[in-house]
C-alpha positions as MATLAB code, in Angstrom:
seq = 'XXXXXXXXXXXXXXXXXXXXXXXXXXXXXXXXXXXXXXXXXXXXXXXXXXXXXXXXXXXXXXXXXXXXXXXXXXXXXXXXXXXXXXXXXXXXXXXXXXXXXXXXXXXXXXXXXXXXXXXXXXXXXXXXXXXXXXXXXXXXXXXXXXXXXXXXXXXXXXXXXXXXXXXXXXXXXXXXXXXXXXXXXXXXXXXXXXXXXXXXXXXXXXXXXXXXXXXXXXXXXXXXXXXXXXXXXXXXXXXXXXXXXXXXXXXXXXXXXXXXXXXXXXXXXXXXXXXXXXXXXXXXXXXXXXXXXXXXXXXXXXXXXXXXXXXXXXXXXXXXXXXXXXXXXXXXXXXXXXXXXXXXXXXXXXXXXXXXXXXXXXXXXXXXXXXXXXXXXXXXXXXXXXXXXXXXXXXXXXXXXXXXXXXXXXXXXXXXXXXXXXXXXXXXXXXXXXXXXXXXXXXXXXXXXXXXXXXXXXXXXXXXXXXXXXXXXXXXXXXXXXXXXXXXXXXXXXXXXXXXXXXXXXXXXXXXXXXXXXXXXXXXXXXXXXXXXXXXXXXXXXXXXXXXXXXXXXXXXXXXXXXXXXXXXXX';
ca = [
      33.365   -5.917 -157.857;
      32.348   -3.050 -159.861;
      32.133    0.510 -158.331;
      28.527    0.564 -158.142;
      28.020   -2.857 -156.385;
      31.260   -0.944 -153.953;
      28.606    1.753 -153.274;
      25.722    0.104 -152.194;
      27.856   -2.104 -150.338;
      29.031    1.269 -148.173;
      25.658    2.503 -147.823;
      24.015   -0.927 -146.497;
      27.178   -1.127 -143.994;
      26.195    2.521 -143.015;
      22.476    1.608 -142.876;
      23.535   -1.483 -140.562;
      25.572    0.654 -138.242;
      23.011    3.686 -138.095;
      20.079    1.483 -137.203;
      22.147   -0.494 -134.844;
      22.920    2.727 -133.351;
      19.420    3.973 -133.495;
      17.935    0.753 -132.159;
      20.789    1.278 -129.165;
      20.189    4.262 -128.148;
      16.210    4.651 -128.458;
      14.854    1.527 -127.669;
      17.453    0.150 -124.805;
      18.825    2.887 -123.394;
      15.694    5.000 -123.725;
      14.267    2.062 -121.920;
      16.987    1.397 -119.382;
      17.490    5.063 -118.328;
      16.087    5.643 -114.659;
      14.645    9.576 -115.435;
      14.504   10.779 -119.454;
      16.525   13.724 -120.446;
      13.355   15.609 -120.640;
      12.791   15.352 -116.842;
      16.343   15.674 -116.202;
      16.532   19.135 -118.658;
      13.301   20.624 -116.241;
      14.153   19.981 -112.842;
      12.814   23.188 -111.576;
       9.170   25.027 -111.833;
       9.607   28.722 -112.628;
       7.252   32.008 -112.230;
       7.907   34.285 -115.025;
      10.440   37.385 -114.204;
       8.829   40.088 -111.538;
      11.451   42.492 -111.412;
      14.214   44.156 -113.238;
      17.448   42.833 -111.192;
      15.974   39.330 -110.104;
      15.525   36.254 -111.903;
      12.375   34.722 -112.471;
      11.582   32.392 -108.801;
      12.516   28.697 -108.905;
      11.538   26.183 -107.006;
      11.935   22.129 -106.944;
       9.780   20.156 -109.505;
       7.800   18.696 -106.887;
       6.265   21.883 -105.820;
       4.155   23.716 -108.562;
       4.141   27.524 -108.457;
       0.821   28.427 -106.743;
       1.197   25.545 -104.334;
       2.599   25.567 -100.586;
       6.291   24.832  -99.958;
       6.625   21.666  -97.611;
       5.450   23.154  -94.179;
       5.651   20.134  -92.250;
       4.636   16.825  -91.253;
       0.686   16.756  -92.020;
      -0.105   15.749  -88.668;
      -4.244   15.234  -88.562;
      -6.136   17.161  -85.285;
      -9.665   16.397  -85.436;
     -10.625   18.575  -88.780;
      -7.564   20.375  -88.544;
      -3.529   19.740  -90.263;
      -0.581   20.111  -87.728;
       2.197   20.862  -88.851;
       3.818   18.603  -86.086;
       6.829   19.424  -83.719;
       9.781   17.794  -81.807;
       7.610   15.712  -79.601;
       5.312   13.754  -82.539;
       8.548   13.156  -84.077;
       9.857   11.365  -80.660;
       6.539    9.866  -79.910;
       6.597    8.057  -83.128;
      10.127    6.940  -83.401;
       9.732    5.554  -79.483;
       6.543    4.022  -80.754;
       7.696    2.410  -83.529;
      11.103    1.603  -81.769;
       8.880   -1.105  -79.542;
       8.509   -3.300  -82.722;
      11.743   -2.849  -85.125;
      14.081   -2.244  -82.239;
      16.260   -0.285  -84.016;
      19.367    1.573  -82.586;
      21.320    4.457  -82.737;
      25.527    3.738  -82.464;
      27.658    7.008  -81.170;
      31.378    8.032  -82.168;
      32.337    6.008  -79.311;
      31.581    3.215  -81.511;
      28.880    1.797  -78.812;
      25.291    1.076  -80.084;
      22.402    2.143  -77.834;
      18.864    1.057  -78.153;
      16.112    4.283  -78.292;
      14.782    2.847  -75.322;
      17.686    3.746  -73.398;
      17.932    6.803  -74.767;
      14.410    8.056  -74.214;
      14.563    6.700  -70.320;
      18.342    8.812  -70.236;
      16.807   11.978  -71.439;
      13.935   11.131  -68.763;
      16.424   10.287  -65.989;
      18.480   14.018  -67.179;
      15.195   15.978  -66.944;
      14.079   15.097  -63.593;
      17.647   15.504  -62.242;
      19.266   18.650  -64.330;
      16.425   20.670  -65.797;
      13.335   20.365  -63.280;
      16.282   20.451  -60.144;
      17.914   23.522  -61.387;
      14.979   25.306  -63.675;
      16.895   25.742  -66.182;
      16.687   28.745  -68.641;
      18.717   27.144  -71.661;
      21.764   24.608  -71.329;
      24.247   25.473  -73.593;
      26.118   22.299  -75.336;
      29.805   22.571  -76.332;
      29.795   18.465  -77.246;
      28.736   16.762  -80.620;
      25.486   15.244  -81.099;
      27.272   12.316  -82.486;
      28.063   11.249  -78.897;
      26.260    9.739  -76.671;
      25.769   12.868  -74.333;
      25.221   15.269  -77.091;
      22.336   13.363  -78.659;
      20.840   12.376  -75.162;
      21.643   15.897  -73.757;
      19.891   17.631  -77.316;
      16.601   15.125  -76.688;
      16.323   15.845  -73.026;
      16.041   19.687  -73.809;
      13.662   19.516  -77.237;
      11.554   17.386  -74.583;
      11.618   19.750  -71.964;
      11.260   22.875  -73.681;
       8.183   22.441  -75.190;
       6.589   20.654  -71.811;
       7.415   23.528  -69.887;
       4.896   26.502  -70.725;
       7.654   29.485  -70.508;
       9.891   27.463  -72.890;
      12.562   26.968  -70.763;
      15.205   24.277  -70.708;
      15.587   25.258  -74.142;
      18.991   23.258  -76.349;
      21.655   26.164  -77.185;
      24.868   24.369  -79.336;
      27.786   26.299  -79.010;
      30.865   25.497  -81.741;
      32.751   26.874  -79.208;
      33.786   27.507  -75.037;
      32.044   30.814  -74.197;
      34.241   33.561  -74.056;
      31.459   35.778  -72.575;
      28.281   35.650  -70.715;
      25.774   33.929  -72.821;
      22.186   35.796  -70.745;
      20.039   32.545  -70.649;
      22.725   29.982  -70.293;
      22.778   29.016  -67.234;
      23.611   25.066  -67.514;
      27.045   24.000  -69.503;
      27.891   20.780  -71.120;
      31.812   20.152  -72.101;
      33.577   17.214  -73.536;
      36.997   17.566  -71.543;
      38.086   18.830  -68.526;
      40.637   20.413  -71.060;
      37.677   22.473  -71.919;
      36.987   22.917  -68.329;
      40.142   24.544  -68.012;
      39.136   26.920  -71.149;
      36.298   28.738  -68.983;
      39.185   30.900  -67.556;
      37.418   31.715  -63.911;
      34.065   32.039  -65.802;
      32.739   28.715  -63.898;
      30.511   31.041  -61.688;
      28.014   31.992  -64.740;
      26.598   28.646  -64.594;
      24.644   26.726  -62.159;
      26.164   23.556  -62.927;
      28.670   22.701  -65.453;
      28.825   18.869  -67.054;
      32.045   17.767  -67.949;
      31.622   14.530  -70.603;
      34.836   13.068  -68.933;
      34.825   10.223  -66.719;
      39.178    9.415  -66.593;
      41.228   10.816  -64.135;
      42.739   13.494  -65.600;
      45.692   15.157  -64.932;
      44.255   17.933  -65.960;
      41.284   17.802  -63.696;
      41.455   20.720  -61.152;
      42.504   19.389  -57.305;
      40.869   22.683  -55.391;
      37.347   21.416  -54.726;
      36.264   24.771  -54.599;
      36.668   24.998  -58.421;
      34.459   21.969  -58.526;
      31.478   22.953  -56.113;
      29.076   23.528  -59.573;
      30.638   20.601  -61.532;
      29.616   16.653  -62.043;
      30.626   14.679  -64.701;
      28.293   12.921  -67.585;
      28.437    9.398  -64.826;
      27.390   11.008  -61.992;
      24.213   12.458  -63.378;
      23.165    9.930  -65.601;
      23.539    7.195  -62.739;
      20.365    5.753  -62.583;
      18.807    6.233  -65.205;
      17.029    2.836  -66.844;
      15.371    1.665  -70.374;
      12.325    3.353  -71.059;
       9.806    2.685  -74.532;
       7.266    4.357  -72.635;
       6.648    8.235  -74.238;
       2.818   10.158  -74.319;
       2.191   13.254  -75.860;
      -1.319   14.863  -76.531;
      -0.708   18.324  -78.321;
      -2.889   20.927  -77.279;
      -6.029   21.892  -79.422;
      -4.475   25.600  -80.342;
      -1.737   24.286  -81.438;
       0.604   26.399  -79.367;
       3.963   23.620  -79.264;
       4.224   24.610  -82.551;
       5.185   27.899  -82.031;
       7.818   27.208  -79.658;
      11.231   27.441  -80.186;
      13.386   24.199  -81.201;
      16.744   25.567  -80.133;
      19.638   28.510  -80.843;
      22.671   28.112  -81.728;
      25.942   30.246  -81.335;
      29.117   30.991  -83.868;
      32.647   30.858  -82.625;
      32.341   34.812  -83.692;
      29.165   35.199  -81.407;
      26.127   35.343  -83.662;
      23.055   33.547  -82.109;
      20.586   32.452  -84.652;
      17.497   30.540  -83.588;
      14.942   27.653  -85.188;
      11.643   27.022  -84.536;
       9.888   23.570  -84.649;
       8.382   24.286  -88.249;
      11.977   24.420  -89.097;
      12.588   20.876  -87.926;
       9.694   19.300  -89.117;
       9.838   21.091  -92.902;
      13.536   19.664  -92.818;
      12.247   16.163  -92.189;
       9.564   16.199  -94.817;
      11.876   17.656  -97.324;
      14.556   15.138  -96.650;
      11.560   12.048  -96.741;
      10.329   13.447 -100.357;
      13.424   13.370 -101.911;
      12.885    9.793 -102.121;
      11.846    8.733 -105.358;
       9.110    5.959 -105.727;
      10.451    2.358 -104.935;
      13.519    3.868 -103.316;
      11.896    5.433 -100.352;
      12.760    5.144  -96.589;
      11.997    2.054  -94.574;
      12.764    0.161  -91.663;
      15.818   -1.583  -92.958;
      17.950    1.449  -93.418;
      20.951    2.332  -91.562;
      22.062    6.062  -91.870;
      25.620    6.530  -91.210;
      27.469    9.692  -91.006;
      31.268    9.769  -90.992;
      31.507   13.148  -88.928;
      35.190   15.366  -89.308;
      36.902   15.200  -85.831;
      37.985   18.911  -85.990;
      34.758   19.893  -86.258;
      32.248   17.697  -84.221;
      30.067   20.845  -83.127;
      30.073   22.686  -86.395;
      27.447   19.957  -87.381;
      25.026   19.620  -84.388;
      22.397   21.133  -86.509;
      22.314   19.315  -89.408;
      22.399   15.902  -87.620;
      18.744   16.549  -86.888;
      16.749   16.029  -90.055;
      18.153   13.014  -91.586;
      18.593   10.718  -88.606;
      15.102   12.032  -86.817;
      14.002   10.970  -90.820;
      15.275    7.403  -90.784;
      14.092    6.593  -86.805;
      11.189    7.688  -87.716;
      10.224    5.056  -90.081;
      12.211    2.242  -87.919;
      15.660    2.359  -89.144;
      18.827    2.924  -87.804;
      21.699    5.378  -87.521;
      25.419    5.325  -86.258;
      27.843    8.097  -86.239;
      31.724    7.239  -87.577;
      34.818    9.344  -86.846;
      36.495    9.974  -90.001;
      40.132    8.988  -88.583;
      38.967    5.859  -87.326;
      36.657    4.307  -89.625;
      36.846    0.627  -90.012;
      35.046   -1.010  -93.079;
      33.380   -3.654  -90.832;
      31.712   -0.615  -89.409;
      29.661   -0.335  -92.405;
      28.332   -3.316  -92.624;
      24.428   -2.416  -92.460;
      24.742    1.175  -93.787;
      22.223    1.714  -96.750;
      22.696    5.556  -96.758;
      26.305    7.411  -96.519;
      26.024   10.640  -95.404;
      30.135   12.086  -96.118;
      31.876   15.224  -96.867;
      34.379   15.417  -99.823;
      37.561   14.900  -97.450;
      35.703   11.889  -95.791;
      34.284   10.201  -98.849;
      38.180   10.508 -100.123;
      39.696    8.990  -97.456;
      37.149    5.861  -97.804;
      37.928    5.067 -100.695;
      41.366    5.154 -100.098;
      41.216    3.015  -98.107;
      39.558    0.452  -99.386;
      41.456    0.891 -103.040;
      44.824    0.246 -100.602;
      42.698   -3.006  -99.109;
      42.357   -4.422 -102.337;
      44.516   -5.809 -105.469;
      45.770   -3.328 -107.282;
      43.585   -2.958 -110.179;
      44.120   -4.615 -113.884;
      43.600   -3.446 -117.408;
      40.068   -5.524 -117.205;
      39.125   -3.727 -113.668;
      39.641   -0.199 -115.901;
      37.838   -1.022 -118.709;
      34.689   -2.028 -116.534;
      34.855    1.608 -114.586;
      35.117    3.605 -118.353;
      31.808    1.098 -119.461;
      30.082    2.307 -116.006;
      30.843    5.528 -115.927;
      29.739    5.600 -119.682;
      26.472    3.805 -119.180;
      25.834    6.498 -116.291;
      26.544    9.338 -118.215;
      23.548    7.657 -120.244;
      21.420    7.705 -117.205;
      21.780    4.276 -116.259;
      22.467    3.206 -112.610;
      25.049   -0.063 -112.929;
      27.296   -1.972 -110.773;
      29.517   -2.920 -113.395;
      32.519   -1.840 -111.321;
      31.335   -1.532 -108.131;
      34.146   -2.944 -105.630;
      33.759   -6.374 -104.043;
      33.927   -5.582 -100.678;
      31.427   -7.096  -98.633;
      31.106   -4.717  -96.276;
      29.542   -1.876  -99.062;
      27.049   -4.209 -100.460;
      24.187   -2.602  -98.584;
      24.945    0.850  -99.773;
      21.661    2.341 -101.878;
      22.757    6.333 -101.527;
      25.854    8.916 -100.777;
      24.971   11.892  -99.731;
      27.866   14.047 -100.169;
      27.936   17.397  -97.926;
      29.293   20.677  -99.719;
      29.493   23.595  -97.188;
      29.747   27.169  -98.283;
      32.694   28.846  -96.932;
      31.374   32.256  -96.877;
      29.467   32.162  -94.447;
      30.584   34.916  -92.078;
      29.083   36.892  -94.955;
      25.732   35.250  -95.085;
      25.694   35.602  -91.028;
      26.842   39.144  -90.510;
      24.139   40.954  -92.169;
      25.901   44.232  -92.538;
      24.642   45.484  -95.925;
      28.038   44.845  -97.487;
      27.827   43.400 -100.315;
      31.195   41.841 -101.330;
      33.162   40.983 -104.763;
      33.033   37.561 -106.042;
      35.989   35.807 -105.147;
      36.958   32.035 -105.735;
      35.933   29.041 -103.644;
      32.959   29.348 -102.893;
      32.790   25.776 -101.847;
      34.189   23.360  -99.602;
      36.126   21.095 -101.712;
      33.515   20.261 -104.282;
      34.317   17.658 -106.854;
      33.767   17.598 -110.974;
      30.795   16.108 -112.540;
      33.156   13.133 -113.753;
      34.661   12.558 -110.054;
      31.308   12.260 -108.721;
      30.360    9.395 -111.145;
      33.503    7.394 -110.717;
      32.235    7.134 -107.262;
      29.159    6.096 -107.960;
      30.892    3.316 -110.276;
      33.204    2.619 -107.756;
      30.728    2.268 -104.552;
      27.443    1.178 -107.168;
      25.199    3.238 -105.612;
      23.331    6.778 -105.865;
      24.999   10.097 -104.832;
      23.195   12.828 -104.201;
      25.294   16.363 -103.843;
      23.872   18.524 -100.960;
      24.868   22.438 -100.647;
      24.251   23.253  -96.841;
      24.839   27.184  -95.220;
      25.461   25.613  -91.685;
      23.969   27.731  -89.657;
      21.060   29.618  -91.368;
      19.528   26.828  -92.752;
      17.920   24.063  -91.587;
      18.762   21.017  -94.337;
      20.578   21.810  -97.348;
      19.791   24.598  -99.608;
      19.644   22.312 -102.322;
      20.609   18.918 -103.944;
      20.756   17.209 -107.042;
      18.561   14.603 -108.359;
      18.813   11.204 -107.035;
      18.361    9.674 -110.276;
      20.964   12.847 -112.242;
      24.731   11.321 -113.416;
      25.225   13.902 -115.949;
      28.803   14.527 -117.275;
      29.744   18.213 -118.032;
      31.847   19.283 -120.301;
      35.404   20.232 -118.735;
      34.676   24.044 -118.753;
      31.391   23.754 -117.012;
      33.226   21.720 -114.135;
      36.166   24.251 -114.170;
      33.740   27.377 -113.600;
      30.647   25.937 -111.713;
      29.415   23.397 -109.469;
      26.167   21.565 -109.925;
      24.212   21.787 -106.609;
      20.847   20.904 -107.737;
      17.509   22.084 -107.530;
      15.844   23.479 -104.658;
      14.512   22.116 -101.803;
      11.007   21.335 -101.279;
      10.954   23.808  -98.400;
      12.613   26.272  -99.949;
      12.881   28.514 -103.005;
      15.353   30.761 -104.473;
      15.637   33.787 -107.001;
      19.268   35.666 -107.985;
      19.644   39.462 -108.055;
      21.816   41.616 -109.519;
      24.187   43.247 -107.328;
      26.437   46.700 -108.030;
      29.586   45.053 -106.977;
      29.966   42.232 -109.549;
      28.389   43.755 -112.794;
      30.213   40.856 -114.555;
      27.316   39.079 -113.570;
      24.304   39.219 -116.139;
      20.675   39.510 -114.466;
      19.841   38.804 -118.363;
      21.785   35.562 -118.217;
      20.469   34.290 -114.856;
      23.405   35.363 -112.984;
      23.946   36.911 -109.608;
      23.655   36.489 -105.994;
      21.322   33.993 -104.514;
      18.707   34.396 -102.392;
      16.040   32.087 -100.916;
      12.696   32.046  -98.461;
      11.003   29.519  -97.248;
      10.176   26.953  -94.061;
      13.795   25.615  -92.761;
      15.766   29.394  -92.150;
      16.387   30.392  -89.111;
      15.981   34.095  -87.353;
      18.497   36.429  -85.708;
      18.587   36.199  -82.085;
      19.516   39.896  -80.829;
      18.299   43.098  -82.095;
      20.767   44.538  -83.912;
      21.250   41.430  -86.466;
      17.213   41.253  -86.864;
      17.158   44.549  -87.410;
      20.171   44.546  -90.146;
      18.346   41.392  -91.556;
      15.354   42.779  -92.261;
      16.598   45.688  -94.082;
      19.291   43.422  -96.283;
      16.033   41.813  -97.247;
      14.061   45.264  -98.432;
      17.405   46.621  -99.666;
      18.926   43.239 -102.000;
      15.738   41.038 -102.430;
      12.915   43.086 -101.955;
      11.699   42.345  -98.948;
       8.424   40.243  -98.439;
      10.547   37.271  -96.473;
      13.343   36.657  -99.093;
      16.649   36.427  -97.360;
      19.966   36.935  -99.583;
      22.983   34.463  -98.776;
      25.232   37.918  -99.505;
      28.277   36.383 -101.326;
      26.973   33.369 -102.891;
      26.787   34.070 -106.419;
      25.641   31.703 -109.229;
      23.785   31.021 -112.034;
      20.260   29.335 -113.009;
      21.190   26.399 -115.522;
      18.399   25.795 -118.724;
      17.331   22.816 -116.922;
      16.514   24.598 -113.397;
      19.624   23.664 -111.566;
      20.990   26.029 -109.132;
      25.170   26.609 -110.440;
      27.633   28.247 -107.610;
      30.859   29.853 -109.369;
      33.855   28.173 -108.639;
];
């Protein structure tokens, strides 16, 4: 064969190869991909710069700039648009409960129906908060019990039927180890807690201890006891109930009531509203692309950490409240106990990093221990999803995971003494600033391994209503290695929220020029400062860092805006 005949021979090979390529990559994979790179490369809508030390403002794609953030549920009032509260939330989960009898199941691995939940909370108003006019009960249990979540309903019921706003729900992480003003009711998991109250048992007029065995550690004087019952002794009687009415008033005054407070282990009350709530809810709902969305036949589950049950009590709210809402279901797991079977109806994992982990541990320990065929299926998935295509190439056969559509995996900032203290100081940037985050290429050998969607959440627990922000439910990208090793991808903002970064004197490392800095963020889901002092120191961190005009700045949390509007937190 003659050197020229060698030539064309190459080149036709290369055309071969190149088309084949071409034809690959544009026409099927173009094709299969569930959100183009274009969409994927603008996730956020931008205004153009305002100031000298702040970023231009970003918010999610969903909400152009000049439009409102999600404020709510759309309620319709005559010619007018509520915003909506606790109770049209309850009245139409209870409403709809009557034909998908759906169910919630506690820690105590029990499943309730909402019927006997609503005629519980019923049965605890008319014999704890209308019997002992209650100014606000404070609640040391989780709302992933039974009592908590009963407990939590009874008061977001009461407080808004009662005109002065009493009865109103006040978590506490912790025992109080001082006089809480307005609490005047106290709800405790243990009579080991019980002990904890040190001679404070006095403050309260009546204390309910969650604890129904005889324990040794129960106190014998009866004197000690005169303002106690346990969780069986007040709930006795209680009985189903579907039944719930609520007309809002015409002014639309329930919407301005409070939803609840909630108090730090270091004593800093913040509070949320009911706009709070039902933003939360709306902005959870939305992030539900079209043919995914919420219906009936999910099952929320959320596999709560046992060492910190009451840490979480907020952020329950706005995903469960979501799914009951449109008829499905929800059950609450204990991470050290979590049996597969457990999961047999979950569609939607709600985990944190340690939790999500340990379940797959154990089912990897469950199964055969994998072949050379069983790793050459996860590199093709996790290939085709750093292509943008959702497979289940490698998913694991376990029968027990087949229903699972989405993880939502929690990330927690650590800092948030910071963020809550509002003292002005501003401090250095210092590493982990996240609650054992994973890399871009951990995240998508889950969702090979489970088959499924996993959305990334970044939550400040208790300023913020609903996470901060969260990546696309349709977004596998693969980073390279140093964009793993110095940020984390959290996403774009939520639909109730949006953020802008600042420049701050302390880290001058950190270009305003380059998008970098320390974030801040306004919107419809943040809660307020209970006393004074914090108010006070709030409001002028806000004119002082972000320039006032309701921007509040999350001191400590520095980051970076990505080109394709994704919010980056240094690592």
């Amino acid at each position: 064969m003659s050197l020229k005949s060698w030539c064309e021979l190459i080149i036709t090979i290369f055309l071969l190869v190149w088309g084949a390529n071409f034809l690959f990559t544009k026409a099927i994979l173009e094709n299969k991909r569930d959100l183009s790179v274009m969409a994927l490369n603008e996730q956020s809508n931008k205004t153009s710069v305002r100031k000298k030390n702040e970023t231009a403002l970003y918010r999610n794609f969903l909400v152009p700039i000049g439009f409102p953030l999600t404020t709510g549920l759309g309620l319709s009032l005559g010619y007018k648009i509520r915003n909506g509260n606790f109770m049209d939330v309850w009245k139409a989960i209870m409403d709809v409960t009557v034909e998908k009898n759906n169910f919630i199941s506690f820690n105590n691995n029990k499943r309730y129906t909402l019927s006997l939940i609503n005629g519980a909370a019923n049965h605890l108003i008319k014999e704890v908060y209308e019997k002992f006019d209650v100014n606000e009960v404070g609640v040391n249990i989780s709302v992933s019990s039974f009592e908590g979540f009963v407990i939590s309903v009874a008061s977001m019921i009461y407080s808004i039927r009662n005109k002065n706003g009493k009865g109103l729900l006040h978590y506490l992480t912790t025992v109080p180890r001082q006089r809480l003003s307005n609490v005047d009711i106290l709800v405790i998991d243990s009579w080991q807690a019980f002990r904890m109250l040190n001679k404070s048992e006095d403050w309260y007029k009546l204390i309910i201890v969650c604890d129904d065995t005889e324990s040794v550690l129960k106190p014998k004087n009866t004197e000690l006891l005169k303002n106690v019952k346990t969780w069986n002794e007040i709930i006795a009687g209680s009985t189903e109930d579907s039944r719930f009415e609520y007309d809002p008033p015409t002014d639309n005054s329930d919407e301005l009531k409070l939803l609840l407070n909630i108090t730090t282990s270091s004593n800093e009350t913040t509070s949320f509203n009911q706009l709070n709530l039902v933003s939360s809810i709306s902005a959870f709902i939305k992030t539900f692309p079209l043919n995914n969305e919420l219906s009936s036949n999910d099952v929320i589950t959320e596999i709560c950490d046992p060492f910190s049950l009451t840490k979480n009590n907020l952020q329950i709210w706005p995903k469960v409240l979501s799914v009951l809402l449109l008829g499905g279901s929800a059950q609450f797991l204990l991470d050290k106990d979590v049996e597969l079977d457990a999961l047999n109806d979950t569609t939607l994992l709600v985990v944190n990093p340690k939790a999500l982990g340990n379940l797959s541990k154990t089912i990897k320990e469950k199964l055969a221990s994998s072949s050379k065929f069983d790793t050459i299926k996860q590199s093709l998935s996790t290939t085709l999803l750093s292509e943008g295509i959702m497979n289940k190439i490698s998913k694991l056969d376990v029968p027990q995971l087949q229903k699972i559509r989405s993880i939502y995996l929690i990330e927690e900032l650590t800092n948030e003494s910071h963020i809550l203290s509002f003292d002005g100081k501003i401090p250095k940037r210092t590493k982990g600033q996240i609650n054992g985050k994973f890399t871009s290429t951990k995240l998508n050998y889950y969702r090979a391994l489970f088959g499924c969607r996993l959305v990334v959440e970044l939550f400040c627990p208790y300023i913020i209503m609903g996470p901060i922000s969260q990546t696309n439910f349709y977004d596998y990208r693969i980073f390279p290695k140093v964009v793993d090793a110095n940020v984390t991808c959290v996403g774009s903002m939520t639909t109730a929220l949006e953020g802008k970064i600042v420049s701050t004197e302390m880290n001058p490392d950190l270009e305003i020029e380059d998008r970098q800095g320390m974030l801040c963020v306004r919107g419809f889901t943040i809660g307020r400062p209970v006393t004074e002092k914090r108010l006070e120191n709030a409001l002028t961190l806000s004119n002082s860092i972000a320039g006032g005009e309701g921007w509040i700045p999350l001191v400590g949390v520095f980051g970076l805006w990505g080109q394709d509007g994704c919010l980056y937190i240094y690592n």
